[in-house]
N, C-alpha and C positions, 0 to 999 in steps of 0.2 A: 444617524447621518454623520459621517466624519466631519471635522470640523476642519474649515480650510485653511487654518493658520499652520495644523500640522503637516506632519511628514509620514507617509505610510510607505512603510519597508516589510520587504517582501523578504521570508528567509526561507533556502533550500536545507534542510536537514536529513539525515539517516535515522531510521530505526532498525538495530538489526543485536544481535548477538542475545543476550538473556535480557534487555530490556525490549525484545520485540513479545516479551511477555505481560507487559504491563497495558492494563487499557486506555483507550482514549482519554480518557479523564486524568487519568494519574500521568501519562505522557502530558497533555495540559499544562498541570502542576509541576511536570520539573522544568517544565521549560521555559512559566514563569517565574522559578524559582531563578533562573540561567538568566534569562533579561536581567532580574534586581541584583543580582551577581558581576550581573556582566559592567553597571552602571552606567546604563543606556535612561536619557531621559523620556521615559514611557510617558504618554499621556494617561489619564484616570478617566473616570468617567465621574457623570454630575448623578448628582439624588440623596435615596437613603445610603445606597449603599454600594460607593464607591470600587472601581474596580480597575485592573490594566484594562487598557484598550487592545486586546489581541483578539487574533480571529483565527482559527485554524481551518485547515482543510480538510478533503472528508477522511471520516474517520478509517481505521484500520479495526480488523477483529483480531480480538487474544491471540499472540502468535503466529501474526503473520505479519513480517519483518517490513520495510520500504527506505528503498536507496534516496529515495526523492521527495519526501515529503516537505509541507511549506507552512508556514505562517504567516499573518500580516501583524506587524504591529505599526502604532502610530509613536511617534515620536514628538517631542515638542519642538525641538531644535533642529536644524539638520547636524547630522554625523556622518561624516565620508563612509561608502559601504564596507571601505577595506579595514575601516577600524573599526566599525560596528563588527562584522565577522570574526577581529581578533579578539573582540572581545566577548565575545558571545563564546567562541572556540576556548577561551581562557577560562569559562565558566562550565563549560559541559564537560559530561562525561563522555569516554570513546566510544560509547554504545551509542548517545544522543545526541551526534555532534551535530552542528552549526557547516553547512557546505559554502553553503554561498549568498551575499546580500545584496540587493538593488533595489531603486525605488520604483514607484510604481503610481500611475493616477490616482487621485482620490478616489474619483470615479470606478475605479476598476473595478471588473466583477470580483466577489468576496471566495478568497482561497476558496471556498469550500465546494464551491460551482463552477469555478475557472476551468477545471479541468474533468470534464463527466468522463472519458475513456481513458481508464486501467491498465499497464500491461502486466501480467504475474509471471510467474516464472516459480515451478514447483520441481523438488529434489523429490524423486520415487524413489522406494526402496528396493525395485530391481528394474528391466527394461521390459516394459511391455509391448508387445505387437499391435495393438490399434490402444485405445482410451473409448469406450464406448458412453457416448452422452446423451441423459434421458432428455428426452422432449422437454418435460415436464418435471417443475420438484413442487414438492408440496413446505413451507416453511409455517412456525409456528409464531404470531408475533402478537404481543398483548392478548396472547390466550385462545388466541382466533387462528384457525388456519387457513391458510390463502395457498394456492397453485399458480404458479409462476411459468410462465412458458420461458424457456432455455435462450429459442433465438430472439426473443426482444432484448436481449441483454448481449447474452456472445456475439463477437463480433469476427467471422473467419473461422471458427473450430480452435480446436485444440491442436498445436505443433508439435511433435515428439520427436526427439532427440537423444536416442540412449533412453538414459531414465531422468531426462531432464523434459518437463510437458511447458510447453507458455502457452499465455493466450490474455484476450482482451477482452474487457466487460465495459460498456457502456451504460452508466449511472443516469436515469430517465428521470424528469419531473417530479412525474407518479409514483417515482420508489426506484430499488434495485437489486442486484441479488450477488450476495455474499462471493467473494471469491472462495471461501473455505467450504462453502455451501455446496458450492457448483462442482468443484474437487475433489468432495467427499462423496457426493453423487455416482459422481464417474468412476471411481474407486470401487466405490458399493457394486456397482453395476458389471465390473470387468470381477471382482470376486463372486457374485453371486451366477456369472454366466461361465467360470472356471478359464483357464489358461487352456483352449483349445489350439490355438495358432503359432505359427511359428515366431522365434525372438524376431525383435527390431534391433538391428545392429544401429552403428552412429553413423548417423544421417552424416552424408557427401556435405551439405551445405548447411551443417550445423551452425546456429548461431555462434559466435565467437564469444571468449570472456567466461567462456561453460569450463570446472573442473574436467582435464583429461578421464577422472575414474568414471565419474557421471557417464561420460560419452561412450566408454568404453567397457559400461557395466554391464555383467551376467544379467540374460535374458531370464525374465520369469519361469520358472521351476513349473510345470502343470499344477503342483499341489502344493503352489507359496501363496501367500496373499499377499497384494499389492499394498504397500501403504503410502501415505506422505511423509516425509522425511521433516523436508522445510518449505514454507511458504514464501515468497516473496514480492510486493509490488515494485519494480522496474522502471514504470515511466508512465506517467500521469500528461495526455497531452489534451486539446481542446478540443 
């Protein structure tokens, strides 16, 4: 239970360039390294064994970047947002930065659940004519395999753009399913069924903020295989 004397600040960060390779864990760790850096009065926690009071949100898999990700920490004092951000910004790296700070209810739901729907946005390595998506993936987790049905999670299909794909995943209670997972699928699936159909040129009503090359990239070869380039999460809403 946070404690009502303090202050719980809510930070918007980046993950992207060669630290969109590190994992959840080790993201964690620099970014409580950035707080005690930054000289932000964090709160601790009580017991054996003391700790920052931060909370992140849901995690990311190895290699797959996010424009928006957040953290909550508590504070003991108040600190204006805009100086907490400079100083958080004065302590990170370009790859880690620190976007933006605000407060937020004590009460408020904990980053990690504020926000269950995903948007990604994936670089292919050439332009495919559809993205075909299995019903069904099968994932492997604590040794066990489980079958995941597609539309409990996708939300609207896969968007294609050139060889830029987006789409949304809705993170359930009971669990969820990987965005790298669902993209590797789909991938597997358009290779294993061969480049029958004609290119996708760039979409009339392409998302905006897309590289012109993406939009405007050679169509799939019959005998190329489609890869992911880059992963990205985009925008994490409620």
């Amino acid at each position: 239970m946070a404690d009502p004397r303090n202050f719980r600040l809510r930070v918007e960060f980046c993950k992207q360039g060669r630290l969109a390779l590190l994992s959840h864990l080790e993201v964690a760790r620099a970014l409580e390294r950035a707080v005690r850096r930054a000289g932000l009065p964090f709160a601790i926690s009580q017991g054996f064994s003391p700790h920052m009071k931060i909370a992140f949100g849901a995690a990311l898999p190895v290699g797959v970047g996010g424009l928006h990700e957040v953290f909550d920490l508590q504070l003991t004092r108040y600190v204006a947002p805009e100086r907490a951000l400079e100083a958080l910004q004065a302590a990170s790296a370009p790859d880690l930065m620190a976007k933006e700070c605000r407060y937020i209810e004590l009460g408020a739901p904990a980053a990690s659940v504020a926000y269950p729907v995903s948007t990604y946005r994936a670089l292919l390595s050439c332009a495919p004519a559809a993205l075909p998506v299995p019903d069904e993936i099968t994932v492997v987790r604590k040794k066990k395999e489980k079958v995941l049905r597609t539309a409990d999670f996708l939300m609207g299909g896969i968007e294609l753009a050139g060889a830029v794909a987006t789409f949304a995943l809705e993170a359930k209670p009971t669990g969820s399913l990987r965005p790298d997972v669902l993209l590797h699928a789909c991938v597997d699936a358009y290779n294993a069924a061969g480049a029958d159909t004609p290119a996708l040129g760039a979409a009339a009503d392409a998302p905006s903020g897309l590289p012109e090359d993406s939009l405007s990239a050679e169509s799939c070869a019959p005998d190329e295989r489609l890869r992911v380039v880059t992963l990205t999460r985009i925008e994490q809403r409620a």
